[in-house]
N, CA, C and O atoms as a MOPAC input file, in Angstrom:
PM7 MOZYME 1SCF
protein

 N    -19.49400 1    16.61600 1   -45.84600 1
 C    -18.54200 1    15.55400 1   -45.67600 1
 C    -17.73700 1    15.79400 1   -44.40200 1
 O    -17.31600 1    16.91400 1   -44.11000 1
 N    -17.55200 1    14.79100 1   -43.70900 1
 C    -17.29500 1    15.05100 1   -42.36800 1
 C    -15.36100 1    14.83100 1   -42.41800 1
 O    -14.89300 1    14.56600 1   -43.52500 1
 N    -14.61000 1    14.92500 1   -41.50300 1
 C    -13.22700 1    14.92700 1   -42.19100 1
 C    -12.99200 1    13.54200 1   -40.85500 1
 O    -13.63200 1    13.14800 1   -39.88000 1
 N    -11.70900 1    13.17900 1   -41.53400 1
 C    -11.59200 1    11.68600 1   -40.82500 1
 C    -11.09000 1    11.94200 1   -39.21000 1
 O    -11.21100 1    11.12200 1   -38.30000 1
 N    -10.35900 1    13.61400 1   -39.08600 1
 C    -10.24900 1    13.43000 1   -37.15500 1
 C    -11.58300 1    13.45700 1   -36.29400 1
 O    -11.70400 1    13.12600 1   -35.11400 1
 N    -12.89500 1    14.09400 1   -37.46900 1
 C    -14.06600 1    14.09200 1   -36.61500 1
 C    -14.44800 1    12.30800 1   -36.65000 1
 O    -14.48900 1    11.62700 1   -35.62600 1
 N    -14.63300 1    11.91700 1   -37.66600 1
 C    -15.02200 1    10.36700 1   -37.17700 1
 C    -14.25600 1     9.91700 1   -36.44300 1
 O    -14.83600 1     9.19500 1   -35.63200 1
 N    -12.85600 1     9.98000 1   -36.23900 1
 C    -11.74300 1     9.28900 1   -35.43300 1
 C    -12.70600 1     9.61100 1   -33.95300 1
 O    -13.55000 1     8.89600 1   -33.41200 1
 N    -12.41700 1    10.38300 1   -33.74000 1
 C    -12.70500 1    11.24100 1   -32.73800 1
 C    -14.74800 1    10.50900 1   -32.02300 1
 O    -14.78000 1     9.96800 1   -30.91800 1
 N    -15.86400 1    10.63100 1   -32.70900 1
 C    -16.47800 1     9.95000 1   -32.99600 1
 C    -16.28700 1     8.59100 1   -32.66800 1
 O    -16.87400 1     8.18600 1   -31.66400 1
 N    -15.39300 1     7.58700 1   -33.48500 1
 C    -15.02300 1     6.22600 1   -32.80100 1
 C    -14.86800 1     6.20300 1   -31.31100 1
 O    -15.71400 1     5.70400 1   -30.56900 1
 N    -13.85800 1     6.71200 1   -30.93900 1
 C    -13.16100 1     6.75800 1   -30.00100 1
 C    -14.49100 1     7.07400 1   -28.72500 1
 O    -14.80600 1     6.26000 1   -27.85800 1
 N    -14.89900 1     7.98200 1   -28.84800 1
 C    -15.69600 1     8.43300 1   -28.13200 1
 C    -16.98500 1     7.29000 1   -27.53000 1
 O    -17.32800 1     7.27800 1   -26.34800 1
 N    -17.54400 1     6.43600 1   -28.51900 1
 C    -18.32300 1     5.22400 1   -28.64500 1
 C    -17.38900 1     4.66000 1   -28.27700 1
 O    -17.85700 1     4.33200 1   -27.18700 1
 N    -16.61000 1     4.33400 1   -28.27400 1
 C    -15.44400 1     2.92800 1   -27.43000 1
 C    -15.05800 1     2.94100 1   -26.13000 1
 O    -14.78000 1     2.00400 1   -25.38000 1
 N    -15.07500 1     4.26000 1   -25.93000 1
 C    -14.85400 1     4.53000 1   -24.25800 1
 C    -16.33300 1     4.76100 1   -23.62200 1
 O    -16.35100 1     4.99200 1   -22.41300 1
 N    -17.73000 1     4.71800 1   -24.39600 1
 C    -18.79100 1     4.62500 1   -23.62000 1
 C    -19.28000 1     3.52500 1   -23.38700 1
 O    -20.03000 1     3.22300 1   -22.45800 1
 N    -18.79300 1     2.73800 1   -24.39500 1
 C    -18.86000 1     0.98200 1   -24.31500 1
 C    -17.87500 1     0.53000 1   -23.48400 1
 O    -18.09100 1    -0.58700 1   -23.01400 1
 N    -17.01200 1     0.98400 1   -23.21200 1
 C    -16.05500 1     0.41600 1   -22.26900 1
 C    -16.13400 1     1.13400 1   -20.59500 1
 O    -15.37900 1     0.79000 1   -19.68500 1
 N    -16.86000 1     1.83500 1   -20.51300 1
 C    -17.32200 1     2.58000 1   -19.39700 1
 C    -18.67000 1     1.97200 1   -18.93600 1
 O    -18.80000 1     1.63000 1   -17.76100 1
 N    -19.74100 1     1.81800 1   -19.88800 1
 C    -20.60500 1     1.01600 1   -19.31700 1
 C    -20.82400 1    -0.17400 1   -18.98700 1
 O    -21.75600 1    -0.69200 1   -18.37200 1
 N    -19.75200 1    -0.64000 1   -19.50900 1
 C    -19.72200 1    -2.49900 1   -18.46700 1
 C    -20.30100 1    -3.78800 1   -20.15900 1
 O    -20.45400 1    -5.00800 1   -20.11300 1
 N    -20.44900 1    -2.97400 1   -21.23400 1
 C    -21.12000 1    -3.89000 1   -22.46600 1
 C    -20.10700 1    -5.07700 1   -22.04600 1
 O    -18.96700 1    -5.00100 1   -21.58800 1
 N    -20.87600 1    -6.15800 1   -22.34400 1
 C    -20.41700 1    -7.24400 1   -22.39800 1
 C    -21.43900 1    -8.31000 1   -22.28800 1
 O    -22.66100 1    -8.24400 1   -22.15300 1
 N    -20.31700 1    -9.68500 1   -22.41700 1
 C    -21.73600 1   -10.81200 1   -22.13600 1
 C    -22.50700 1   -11.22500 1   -20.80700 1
 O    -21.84700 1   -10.55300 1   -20.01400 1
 N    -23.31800 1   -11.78000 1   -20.13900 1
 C    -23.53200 1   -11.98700 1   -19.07700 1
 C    -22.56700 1   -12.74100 1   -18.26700 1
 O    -21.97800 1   -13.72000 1   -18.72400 1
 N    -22.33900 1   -12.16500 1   -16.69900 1
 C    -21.30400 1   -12.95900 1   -16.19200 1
 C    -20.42600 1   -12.38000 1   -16.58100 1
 O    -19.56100 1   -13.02900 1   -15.99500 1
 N    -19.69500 1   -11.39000 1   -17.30800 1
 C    -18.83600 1   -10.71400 1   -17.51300 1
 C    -18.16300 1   -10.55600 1   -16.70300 1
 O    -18.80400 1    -9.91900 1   -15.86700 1
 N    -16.79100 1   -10.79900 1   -16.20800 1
 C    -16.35800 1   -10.41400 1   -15.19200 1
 C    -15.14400 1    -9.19000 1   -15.36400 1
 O    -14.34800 1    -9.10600 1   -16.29900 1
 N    -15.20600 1    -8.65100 1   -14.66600 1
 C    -14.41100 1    -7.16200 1   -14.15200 1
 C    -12.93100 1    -7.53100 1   -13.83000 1
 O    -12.78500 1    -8.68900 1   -13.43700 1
 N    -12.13000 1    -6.98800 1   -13.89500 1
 C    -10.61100 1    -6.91000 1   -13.03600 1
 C    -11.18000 1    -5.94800 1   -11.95500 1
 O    -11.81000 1    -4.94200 1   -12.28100 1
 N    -10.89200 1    -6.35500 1   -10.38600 1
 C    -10.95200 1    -5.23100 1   -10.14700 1
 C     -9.48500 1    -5.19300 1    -8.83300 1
 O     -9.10900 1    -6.21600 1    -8.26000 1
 N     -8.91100 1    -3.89900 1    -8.61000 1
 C     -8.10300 1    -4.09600 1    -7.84400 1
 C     -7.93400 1    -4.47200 1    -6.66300 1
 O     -8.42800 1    -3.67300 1    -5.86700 1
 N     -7.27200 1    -5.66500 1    -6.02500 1
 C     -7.35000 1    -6.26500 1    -4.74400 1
 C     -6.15500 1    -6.16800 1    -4.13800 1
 O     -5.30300 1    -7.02600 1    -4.36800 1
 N     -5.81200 1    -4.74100 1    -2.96500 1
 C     -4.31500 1    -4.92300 1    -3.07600 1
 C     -4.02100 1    -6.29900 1    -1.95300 1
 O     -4.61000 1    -7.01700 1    -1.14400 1
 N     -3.11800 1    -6.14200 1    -2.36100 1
 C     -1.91200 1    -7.23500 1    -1.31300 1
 C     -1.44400 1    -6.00500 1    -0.38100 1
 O     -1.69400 1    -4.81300 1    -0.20200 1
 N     -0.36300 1    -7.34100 1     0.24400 1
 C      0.54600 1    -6.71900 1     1.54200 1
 C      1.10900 1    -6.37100 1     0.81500 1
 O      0.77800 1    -5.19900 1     0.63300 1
 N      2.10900 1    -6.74100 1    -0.04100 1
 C      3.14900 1    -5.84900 1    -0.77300 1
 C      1.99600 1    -3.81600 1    -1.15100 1
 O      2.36500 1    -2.67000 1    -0.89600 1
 N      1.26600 1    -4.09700 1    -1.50700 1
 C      0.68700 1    -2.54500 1    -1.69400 1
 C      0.45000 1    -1.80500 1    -0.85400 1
 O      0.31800 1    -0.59800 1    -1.05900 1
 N      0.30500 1    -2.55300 1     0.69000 1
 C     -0.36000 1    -2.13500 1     1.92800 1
 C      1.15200 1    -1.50000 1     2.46400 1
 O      1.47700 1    -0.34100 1     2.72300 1
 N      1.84200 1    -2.65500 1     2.50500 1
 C      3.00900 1    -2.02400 1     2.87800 1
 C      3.92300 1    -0.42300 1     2.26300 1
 O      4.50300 1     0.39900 1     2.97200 1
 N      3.73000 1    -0.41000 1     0.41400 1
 C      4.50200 1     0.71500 1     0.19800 1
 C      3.32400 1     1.60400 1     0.51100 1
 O      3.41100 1     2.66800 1    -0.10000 1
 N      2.40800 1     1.51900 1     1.15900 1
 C      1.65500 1     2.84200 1     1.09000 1
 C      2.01500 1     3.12600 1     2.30000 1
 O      2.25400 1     4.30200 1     2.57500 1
 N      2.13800 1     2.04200 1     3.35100 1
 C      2.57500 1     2.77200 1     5.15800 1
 C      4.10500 1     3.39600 1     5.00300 1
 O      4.60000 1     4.06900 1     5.90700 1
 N      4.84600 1     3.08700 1     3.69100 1
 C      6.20100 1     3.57100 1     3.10900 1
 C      5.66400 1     4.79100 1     2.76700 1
 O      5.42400 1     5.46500 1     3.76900 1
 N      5.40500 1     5.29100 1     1.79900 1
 C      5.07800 1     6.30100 1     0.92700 1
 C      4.21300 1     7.51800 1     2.01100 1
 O      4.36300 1     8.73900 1     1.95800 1
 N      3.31200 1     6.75700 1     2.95100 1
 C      2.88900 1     8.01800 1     4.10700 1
 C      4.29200 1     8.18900 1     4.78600 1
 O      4.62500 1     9.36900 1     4.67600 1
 N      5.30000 1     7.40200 1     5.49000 1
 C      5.81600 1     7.84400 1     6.25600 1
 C      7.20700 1     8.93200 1     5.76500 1
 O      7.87700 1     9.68900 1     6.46700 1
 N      7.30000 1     8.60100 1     4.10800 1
 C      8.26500 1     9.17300 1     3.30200 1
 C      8.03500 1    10.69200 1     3.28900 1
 O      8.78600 1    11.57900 1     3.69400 1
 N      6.71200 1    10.79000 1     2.68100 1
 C      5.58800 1    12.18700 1     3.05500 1
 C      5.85000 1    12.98800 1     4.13200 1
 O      6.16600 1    14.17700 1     4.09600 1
 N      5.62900 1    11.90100 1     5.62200 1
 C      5.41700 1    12.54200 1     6.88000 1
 C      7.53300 1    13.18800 1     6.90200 1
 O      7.89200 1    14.29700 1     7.29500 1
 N      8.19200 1    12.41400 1     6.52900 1
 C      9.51500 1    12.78300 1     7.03300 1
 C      9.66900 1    14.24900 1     5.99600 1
 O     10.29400 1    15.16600 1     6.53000 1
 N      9.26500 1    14.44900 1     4.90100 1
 C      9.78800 1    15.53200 1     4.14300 1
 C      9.22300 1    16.54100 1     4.36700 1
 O      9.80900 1    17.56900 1     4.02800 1
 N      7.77400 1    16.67300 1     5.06800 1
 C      7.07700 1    17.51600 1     5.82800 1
 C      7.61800 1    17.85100 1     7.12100 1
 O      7.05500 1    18.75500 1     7.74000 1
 N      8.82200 1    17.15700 1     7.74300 1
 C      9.05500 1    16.92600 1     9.05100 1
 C      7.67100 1    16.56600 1     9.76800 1
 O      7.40300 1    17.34800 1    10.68000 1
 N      6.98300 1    15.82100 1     9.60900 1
 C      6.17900 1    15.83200 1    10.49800 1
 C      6.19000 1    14.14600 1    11.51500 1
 O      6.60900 1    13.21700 1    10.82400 1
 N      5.92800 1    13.88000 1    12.47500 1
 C      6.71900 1    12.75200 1    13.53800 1
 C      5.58400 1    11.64200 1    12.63700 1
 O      4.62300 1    11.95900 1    11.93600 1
 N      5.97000 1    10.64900 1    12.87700 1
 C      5.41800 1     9.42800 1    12.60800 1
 C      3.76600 1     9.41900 1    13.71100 1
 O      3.43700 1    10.29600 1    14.51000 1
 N      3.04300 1     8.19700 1    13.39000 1
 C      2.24400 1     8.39000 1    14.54100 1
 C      2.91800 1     7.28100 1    15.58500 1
 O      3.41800 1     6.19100 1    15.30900 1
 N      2.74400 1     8.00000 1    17.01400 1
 C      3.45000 1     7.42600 1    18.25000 1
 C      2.19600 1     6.29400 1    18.57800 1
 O      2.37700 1     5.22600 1    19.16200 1
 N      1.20500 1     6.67300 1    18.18400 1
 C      0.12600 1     5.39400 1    19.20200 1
 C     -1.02800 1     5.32000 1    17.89700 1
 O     -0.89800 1     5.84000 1    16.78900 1
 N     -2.13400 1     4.54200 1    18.38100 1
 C     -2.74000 1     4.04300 1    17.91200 1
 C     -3.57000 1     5.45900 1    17.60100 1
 O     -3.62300 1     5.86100 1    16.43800 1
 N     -4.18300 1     6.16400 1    18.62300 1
 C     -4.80900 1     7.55200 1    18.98900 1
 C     -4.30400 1     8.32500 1    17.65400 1
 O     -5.21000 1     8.65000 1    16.88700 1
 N     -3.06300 1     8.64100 1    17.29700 1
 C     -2.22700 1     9.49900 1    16.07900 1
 C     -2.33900 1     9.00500 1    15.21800 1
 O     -1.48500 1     9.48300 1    14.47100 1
 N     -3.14100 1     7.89700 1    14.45000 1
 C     -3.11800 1     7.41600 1    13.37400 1
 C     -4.17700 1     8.30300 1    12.87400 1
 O     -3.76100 1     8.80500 1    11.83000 1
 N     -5.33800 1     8.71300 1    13.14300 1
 C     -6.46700 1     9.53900 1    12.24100 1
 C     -6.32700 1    10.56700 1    11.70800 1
 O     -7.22700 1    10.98700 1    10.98100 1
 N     -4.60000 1    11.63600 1    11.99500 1
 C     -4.91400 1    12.57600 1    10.62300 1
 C     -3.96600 1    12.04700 1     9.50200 1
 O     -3.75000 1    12.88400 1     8.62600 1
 N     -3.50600 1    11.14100 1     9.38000 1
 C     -2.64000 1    10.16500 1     8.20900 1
 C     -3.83200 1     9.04400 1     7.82200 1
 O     -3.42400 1     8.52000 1     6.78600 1
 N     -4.65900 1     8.65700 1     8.05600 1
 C     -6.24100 1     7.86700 1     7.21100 1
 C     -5.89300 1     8.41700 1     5.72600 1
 O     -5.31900 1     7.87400 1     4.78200 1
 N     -6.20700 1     9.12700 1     5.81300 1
 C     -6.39900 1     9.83200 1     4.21100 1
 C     -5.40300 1     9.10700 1     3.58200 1
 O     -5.81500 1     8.21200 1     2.84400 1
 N     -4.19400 1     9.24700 1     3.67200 1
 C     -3.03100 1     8.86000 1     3.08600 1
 C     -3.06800 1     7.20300 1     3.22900 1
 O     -2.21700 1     6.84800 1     2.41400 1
 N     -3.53500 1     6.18700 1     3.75400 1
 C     -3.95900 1     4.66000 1     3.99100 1
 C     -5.25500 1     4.34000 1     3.30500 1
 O     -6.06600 1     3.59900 1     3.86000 1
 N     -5.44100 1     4.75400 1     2.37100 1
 C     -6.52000 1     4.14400 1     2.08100 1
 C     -6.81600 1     2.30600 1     2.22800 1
 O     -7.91500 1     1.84100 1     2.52800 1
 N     -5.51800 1     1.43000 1     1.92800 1
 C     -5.75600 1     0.53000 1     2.08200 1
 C     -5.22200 1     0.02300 1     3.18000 1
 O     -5.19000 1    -1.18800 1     3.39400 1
 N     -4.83600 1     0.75600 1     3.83600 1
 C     -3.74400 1     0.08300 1     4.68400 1
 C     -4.61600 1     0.37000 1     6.32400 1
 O     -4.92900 1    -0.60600 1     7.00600 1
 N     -4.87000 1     1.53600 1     6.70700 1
 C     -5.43100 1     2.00900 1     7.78500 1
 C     -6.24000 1     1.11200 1     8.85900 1
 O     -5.93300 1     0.86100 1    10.02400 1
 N     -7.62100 1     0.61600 1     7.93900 1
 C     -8.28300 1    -0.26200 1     8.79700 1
 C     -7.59700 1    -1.63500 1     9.35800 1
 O     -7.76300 1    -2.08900 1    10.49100 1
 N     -6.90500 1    -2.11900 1     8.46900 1
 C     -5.95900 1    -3.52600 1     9.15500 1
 C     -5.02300 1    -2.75100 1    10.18600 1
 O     -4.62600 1    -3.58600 1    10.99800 1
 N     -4.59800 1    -1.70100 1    10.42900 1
 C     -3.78700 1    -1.31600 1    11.39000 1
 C     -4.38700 1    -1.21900 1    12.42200 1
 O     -3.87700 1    -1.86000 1    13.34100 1
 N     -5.66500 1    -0.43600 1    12.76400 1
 C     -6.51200 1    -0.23900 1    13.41200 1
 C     -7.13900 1    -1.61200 1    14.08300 1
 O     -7.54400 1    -1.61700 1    15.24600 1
 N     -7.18100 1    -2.94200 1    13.10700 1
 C     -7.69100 1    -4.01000 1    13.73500 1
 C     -6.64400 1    -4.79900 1    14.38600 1
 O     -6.78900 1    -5.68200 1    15.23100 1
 N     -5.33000 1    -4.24700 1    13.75100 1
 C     -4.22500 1    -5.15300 1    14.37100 1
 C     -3.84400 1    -5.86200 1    13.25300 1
 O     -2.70800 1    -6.33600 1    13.28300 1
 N     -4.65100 1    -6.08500 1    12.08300 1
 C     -4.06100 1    -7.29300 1    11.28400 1
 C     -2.51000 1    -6.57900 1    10.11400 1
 O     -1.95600 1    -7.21400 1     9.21700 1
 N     -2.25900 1    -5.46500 1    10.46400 1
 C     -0.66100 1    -4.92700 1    10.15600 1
 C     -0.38200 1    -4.55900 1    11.28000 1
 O     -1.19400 1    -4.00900 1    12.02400 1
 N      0.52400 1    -4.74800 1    11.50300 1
 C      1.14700 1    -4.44600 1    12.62600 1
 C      2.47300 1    -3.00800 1    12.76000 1
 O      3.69300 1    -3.17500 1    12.77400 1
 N      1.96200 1    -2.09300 1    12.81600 1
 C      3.19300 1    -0.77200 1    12.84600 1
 C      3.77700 1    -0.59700 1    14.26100 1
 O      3.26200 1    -0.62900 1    15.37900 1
 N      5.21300 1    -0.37100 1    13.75700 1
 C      5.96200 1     0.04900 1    15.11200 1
 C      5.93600 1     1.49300 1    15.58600 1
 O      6.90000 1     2.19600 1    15.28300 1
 N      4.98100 1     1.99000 1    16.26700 1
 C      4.48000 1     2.61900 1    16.55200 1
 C      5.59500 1     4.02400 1    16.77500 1
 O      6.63700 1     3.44700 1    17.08400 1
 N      5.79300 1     4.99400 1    16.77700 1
 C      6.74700 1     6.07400 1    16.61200 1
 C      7.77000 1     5.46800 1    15.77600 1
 O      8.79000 1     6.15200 1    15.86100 1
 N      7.93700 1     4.39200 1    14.94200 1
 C      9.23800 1     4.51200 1    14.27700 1
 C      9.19600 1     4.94100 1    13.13500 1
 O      8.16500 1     4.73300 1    12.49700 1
 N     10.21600 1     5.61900 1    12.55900 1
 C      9.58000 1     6.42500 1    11.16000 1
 C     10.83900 1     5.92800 1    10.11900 1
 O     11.61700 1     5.08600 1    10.56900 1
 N     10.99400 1     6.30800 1     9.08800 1
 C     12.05900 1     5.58300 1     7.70700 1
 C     13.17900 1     5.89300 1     8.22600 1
 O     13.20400 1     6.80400 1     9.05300 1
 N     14.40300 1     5.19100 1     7.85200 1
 C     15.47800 1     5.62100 1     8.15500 1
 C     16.87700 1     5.47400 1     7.06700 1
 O     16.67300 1     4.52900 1     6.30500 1
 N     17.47200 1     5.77300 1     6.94900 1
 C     18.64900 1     5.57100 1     6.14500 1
 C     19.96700 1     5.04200 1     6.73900 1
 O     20.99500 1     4.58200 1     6.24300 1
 N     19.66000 1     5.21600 1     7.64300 1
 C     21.20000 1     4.21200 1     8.46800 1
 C     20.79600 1     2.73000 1     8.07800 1
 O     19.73600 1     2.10500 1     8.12000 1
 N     22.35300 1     2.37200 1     7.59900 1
 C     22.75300 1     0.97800 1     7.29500 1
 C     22.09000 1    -0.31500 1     7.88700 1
 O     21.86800 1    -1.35100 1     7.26100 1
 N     21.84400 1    -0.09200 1     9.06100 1
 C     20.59500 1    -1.32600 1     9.32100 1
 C     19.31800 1    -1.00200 1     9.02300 1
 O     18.58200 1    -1.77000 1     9.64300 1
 N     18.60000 1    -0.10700 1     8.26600 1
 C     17.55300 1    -0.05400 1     8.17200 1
 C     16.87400 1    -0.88700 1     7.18100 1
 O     15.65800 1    -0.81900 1     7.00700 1
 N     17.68700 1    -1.71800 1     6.49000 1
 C     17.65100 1    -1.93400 1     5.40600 1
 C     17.38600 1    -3.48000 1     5.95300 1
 O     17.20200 1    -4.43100 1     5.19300 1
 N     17.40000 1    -3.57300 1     7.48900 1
 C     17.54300 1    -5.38000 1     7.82400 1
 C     16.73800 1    -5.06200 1     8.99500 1
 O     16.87200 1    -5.90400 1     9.88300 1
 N     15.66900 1    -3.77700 1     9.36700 1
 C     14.87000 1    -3.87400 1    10.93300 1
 C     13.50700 1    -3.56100 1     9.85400 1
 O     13.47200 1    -2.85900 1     8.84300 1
 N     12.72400 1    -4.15500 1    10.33200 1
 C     11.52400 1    -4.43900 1    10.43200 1
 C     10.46200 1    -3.22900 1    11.14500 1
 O     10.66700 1    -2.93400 1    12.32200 1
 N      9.16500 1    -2.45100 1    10.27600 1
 C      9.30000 1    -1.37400 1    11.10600 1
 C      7.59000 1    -1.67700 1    10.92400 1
 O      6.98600 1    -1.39600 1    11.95900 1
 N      6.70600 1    -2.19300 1     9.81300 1
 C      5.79100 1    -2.73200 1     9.89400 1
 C      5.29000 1    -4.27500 1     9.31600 1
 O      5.80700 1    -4.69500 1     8.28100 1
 N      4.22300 1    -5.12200 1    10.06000 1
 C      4.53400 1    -6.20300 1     9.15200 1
 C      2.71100 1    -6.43000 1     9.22400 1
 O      1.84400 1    -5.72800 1     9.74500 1
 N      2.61600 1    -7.90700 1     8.34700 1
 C      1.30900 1    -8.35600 1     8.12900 1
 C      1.30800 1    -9.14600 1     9.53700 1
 O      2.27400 1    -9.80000 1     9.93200 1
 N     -0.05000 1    -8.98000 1    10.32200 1
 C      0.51400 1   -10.43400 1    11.86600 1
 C      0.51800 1   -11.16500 1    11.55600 1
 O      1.27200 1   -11.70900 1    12.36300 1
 N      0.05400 1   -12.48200 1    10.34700 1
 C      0.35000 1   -13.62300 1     9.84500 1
 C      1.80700 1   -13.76300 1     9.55600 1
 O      2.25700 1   -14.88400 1     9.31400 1
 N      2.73300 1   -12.50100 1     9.56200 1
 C      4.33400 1   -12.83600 1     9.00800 1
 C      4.86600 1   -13.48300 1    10.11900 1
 O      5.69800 1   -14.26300 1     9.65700 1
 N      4.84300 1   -13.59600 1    11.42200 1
 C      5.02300 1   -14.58200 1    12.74500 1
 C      4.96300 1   -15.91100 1    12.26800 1
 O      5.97400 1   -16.58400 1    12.06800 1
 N      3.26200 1   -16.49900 1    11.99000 1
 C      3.48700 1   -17.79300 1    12.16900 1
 C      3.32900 1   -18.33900 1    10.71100 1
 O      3.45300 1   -19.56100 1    10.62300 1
 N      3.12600 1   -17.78700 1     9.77000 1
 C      2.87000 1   -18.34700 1     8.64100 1
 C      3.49600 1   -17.55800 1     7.26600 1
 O      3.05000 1   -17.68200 1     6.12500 1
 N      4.61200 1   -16.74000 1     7.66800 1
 C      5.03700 1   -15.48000 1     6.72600 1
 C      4.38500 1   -14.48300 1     6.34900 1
 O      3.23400 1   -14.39900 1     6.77900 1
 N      4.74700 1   -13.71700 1     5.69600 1
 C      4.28100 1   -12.37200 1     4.92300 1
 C      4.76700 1   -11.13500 1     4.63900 1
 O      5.99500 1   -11.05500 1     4.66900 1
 N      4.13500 1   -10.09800 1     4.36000 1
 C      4.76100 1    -9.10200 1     3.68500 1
 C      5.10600 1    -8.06100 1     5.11200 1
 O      4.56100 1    -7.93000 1     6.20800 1
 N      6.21800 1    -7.47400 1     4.48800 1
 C      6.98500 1    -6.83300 1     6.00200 1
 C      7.16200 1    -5.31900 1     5.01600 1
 O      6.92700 1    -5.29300 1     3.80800 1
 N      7.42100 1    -4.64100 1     5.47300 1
 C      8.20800 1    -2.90500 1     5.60500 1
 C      9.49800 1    -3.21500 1     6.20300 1
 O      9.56600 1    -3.69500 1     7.33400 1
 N     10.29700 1    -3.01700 1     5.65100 1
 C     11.46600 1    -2.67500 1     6.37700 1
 C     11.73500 1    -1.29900 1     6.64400 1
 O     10.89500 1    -0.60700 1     6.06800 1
 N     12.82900 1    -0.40500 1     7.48800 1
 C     12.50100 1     0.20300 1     7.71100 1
 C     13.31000 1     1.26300 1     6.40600 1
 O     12.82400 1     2.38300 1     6.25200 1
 N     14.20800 1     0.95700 1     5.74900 1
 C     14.56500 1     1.69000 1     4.61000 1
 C     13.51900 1     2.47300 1     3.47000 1
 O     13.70400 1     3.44000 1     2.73000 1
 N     12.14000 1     1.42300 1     3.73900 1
 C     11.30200 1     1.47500 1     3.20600 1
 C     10.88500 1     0.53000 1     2.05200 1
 O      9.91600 1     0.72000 1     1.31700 1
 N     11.85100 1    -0.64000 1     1.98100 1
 C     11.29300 1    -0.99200 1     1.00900 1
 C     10.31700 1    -2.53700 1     1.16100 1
 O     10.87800 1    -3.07700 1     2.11500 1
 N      9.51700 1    -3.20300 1     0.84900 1
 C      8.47200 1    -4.11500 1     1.19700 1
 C      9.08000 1    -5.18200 1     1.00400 1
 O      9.98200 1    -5.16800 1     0.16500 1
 N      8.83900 1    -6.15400 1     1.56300 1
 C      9.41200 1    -7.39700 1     1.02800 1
 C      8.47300 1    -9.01000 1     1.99500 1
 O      7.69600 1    -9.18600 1     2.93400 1
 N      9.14700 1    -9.73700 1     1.07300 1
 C      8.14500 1   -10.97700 1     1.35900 1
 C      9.04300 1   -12.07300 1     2.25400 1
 O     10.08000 1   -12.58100 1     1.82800 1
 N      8.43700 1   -12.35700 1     3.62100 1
 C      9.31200 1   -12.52600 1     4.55400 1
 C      9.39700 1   -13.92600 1     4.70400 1
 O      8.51400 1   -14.00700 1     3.85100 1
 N      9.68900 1   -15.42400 1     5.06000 1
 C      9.51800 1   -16.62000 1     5.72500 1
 C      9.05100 1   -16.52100 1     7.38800 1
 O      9.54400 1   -15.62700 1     8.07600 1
 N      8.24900 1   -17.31800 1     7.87600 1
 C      8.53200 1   -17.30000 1     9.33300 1
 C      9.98200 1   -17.07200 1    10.26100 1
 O     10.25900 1   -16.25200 1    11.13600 1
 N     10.78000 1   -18.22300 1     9.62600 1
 C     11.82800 1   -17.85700 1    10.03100 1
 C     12.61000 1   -16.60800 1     9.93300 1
 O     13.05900 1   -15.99800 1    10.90300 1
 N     12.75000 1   -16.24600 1     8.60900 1
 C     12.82600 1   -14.80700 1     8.24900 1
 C     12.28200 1   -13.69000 1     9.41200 1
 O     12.84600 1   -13.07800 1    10.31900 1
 N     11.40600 1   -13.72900 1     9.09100 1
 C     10.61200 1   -12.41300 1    10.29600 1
 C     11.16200 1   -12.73400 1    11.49700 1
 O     11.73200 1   -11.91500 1    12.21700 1
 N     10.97200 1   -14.26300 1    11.83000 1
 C     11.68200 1   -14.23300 1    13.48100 1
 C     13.24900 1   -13.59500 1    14.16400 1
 O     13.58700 1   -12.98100 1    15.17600 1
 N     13.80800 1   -14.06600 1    13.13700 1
 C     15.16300 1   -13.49700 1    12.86400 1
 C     15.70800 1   -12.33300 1    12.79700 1
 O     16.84200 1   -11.99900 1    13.14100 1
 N     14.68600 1   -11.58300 1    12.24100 1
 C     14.51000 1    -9.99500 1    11.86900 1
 C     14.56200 1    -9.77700 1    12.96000 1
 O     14.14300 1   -10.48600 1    13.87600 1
 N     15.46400 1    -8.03000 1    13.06800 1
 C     14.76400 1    -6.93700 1    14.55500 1
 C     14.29000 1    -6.69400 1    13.83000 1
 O     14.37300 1    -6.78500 1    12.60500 1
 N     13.04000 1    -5.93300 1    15.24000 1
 C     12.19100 1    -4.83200 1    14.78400 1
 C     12.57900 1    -3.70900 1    15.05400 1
 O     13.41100 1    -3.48400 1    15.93300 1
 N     12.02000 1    -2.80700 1    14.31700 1
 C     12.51900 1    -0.80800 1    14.75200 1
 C     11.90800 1    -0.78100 1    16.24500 1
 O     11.08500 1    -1.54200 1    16.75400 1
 N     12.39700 1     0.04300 1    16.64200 1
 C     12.70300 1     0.47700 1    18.07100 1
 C     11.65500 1     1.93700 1    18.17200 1
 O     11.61700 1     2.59900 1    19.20900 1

C-alpha cells in the first residue's frame, strides 16, 4: 500500500510533465513573453544600478556597450540599431532633477511617444510633447 505523500507526489510529478510538454489541443496557443519598453527600459536601469555599485563608469560610446550585453538581454540589440536611444556616458543619479532628465528613450518617443528612463531610474510612459519638453542627461 503506497502512502498518500507518495501518490501526491506521483500526481504532481505527471502534471508538471503534462504541463512541460506542451499537451493540449491543436492550435494551442502559448503565453510567451514579449517585453515592452517599459521592460527594456528597467533593464538599461537595473544594468546601470549594477554598474554604479560596482563603481564601474557607464558605457561612454557605442564601442563600450559589449561587456554589459550580458546584462541587456532585451534591451542591447535596439541600442545597437538605434531603436533605444542611450545617453551615452550618463549613468543614474540621485540629485533632484534626475527624477525630470531623460537619460534613455524608445526613438519613436520624439514623434509618436514612448517609454523613456529617466535618469533616477525609474521608466515611464512619455507623450510627444512630454519627451520634447523633457531634458536629456548630459
Amino acid at each position: 500500500m503506497r502512502s498518500f505523500a507518495h501518490t501526491a507526489a506521483v500526481v504532481l510529478f505527471f502534471h508538471c510533465l503534462l504541463a512541460l510538454s506542451g499537451c493540449g489541443a491543436a492550435g494551442d496557443s502559448r503565453v510567451t513573453f514579449q517585453p515592452t519598453g517599459k521592460h527594456k527600459m528597467e533593464e538599461i536601469a537595473s544594468m546601470l544600478a549594477a554598474n554604479k555599485v560596482s563603481n564601474v563608469s557607464p558605457p561612454a560610446r557605442l564601442d563600450d556597450l559589449e561587456p554589459f550585453e550580458p546584462n541587456l538581454p532585451l534591451s542591447a540589440a535596439e541600442i545597437r540599431s538605434g531603436e533605444i536611444v542611450y545617453i551615452w556616458g550618463a549613468g543614474l543619479s540621485t540629485a533632484p532633477a534626475a527624477a525630470n532628465t531623460i537619460l534613455a528613450y524608445e526613438k519613436k518617443a520624439s514623434i509618436e511617444g514612448g517609454w523613456v528612463l529617466m535618469q533616477d531610474g525609474t521608466a515611464k510612459q512619455m507623450t510627444t510633447e512630454g519627451f520634447n519638453a523633457t531634458p536629456k542627461a548630459r
